[in-house]
N, C-alpha and C positions, 0 to 999 in steps of 0.2 A: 440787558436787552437794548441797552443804547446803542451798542456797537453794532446789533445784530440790526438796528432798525437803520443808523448809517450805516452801514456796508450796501442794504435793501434799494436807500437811494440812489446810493453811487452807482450800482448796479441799473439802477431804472434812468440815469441818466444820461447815456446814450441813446436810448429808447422814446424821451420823452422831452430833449432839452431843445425841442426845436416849436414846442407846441406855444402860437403865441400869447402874449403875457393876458390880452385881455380876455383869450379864451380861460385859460390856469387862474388867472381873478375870479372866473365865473365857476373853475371847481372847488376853487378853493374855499368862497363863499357856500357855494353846495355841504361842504363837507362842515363849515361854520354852524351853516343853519341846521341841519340834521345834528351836531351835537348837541344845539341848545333848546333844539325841539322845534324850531319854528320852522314846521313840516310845510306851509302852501309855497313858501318862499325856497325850500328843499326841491318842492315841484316844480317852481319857474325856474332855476336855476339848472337843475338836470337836464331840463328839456332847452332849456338856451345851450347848454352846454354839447348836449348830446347834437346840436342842430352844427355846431361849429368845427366837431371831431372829424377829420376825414376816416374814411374806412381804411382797415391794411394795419396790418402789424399790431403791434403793440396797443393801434389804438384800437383798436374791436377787442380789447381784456378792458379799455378804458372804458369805452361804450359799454361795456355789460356792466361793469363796475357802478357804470351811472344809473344804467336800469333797474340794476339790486337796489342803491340805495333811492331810490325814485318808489319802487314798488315796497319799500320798507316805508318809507313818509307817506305815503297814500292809505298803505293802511294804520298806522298810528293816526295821521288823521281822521280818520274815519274811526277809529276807538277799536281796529282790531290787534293782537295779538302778534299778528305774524301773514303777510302776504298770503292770499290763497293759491300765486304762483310768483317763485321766484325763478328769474333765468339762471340755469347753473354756469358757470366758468367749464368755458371747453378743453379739452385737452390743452390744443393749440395755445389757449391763454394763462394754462399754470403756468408756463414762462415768468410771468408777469409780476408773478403773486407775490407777497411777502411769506404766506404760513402755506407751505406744503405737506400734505401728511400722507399718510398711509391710508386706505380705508380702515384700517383694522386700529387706527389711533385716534377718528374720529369719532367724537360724540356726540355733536348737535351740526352736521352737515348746516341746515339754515343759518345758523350764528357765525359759522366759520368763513360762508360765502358775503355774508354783510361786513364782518371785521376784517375781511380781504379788500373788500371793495373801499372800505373806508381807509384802509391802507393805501391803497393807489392812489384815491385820490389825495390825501394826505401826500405823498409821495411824486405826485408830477406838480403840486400846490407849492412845493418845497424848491422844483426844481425850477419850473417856471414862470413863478409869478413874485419878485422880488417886492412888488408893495407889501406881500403878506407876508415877508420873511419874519418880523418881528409878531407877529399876532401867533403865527406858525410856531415859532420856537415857544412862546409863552405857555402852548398847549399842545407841546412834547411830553410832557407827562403822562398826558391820555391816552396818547398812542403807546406810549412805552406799557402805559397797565394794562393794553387788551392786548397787547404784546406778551406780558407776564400770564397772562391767563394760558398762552399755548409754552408754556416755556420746558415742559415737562412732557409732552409730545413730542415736542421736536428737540429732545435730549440734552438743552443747557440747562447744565443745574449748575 
């Protein structure tokens, strides 16, 4: 899944290597604080972040991207389960995506649009914000395991 997660980058960076460093510091910290659980700080951060994305392209998969994980921290904050609404990824932004499936290959639609979104961000954090390169690489492995979890979906065995 290594390869399969660079190739993902390389792929997203044309798309996203223009996005500036102190915005990509701010998803990237986004993406930090929601793995470690420190949700209000997942909040500020989304919404600083979301304030700085221009609309158009690639970045409106980003901006939803933010939203999902924004609307997954609000409700883990709040001790629930699972957002009572998450924005889905539109056509137009499966472009974007790292895990594309079939309907007929999914099984938890909610799970798949949060480990997308934390994929992009992970993925433009990588490409545009060089302070985090080292923090970033240290917790490749996390990404590569929610990576393994679709590995069997999308046919690499």
């Amino acid at each position: 899944m290594e390869k399969f997660l660079k190739d993902y980058v390389e792929r997203m960076r044309p798309v996203f290597g223009r996005i500036p460093e102190k915005t990509a510091h701010v998803i990237s910290s986004a993406f930090f604080s929601f793995k470690f659980e420190l949700y209000p700080k997942t909040l500020r951060e989304c919404e600083t972040a979301l304030s700085q994305v221009p609309d158009g392209g690639g970045n409106d998969a980003l901006k939803k991207a933010l939203k999902i994980v924004n609307a997954y921290a609000e409700a883990f904050e709040n001790a629930q389960v699972r957002p009572d609404l998450v924005p889905p990824f539109s056509d137009a932004e499966h472009a974007f995506l790292a895990i594309n499936l079939s309907p007929d290959r999914i099984e938890d639609l909610s799970t798949l649009e949060l480990d997308n979104a934390l994929l992009l961000l992970y993925a433009v954090a990588v490409i545009a914000s060089p302070d985090d390169e080292q923090a970033l690489d240290e917790h490749r492995k996390y990404v590569i395991k929610m990576l393994d979890t679709y590995k069997r979906a999308l046919g690499i065995l």
